[in-house]
C-alpha positions in Angstrom: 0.0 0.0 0.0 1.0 4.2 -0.5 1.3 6.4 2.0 -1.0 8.9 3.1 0.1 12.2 1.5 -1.2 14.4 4.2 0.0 12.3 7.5 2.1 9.6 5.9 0.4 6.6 7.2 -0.6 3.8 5.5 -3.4 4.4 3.3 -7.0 2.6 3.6 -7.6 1.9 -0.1 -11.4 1.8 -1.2 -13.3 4.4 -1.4 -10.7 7.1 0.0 -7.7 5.6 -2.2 -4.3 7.3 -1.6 -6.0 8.6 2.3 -6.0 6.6 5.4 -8.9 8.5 6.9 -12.0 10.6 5.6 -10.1 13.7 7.9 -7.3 13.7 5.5 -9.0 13.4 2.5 -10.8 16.7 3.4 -7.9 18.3 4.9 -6.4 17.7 0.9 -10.2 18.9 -0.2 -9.7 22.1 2.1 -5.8 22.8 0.7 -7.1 22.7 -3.3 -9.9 24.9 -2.4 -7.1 27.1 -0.2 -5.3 27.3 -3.2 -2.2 26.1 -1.3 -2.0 23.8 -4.2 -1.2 24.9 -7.6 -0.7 23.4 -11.1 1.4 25.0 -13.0 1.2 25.0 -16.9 3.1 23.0 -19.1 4.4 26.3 -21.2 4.1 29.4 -19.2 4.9 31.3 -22.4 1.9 31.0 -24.4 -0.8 33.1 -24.9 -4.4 32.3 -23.9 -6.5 31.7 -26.8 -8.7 35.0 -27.9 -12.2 33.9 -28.9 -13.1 37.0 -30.1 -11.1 36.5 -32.7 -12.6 33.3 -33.8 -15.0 33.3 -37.1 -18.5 33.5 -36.5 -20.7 30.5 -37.2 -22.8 29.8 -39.6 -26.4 30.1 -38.4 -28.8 27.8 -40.0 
C-alpha cells in the first residue's frame, strides 16, 4: 500500500484511495480549495486563446 500524502500513514484503499482516513481526504479537499496547491502549466509562455477572434458560425 502508499502512504497517506497528508499524514504519511498507510493508506485505507477503497473508497478514499491514496488517504487513510475521511479527515485527511478533506484536509487535501480544504488545501485545493485554499489554493495552497497549484498546477502550474506546461508552457508558461503561451498566450491564452482570444475567442473573439474566432470566425462567426454559420447560423442555419
Amino acid at each position: 500500500m502508499s502512504k497517506c500524502p497528508v499524514c504519511g500513514k498507510e493508506s485505507a484503499g477503497g473508497k478514499l484511495r491514496a488517504f487513510c482516513s475521511k479527515r485527511c481526504a478533506d484536509v487535501d479537499l480544504g488545501r485545493w480549495l485554499g489554493e495552497r496547491y497549484v498546477v502550474q502549466k506546461d508552457d508558461p509562455d503561451s498566450d491564452p486563446v482570444d475567442l473573439t477572434e474566432l470566425p462567426p458560425e454559420d447560423s442555419k
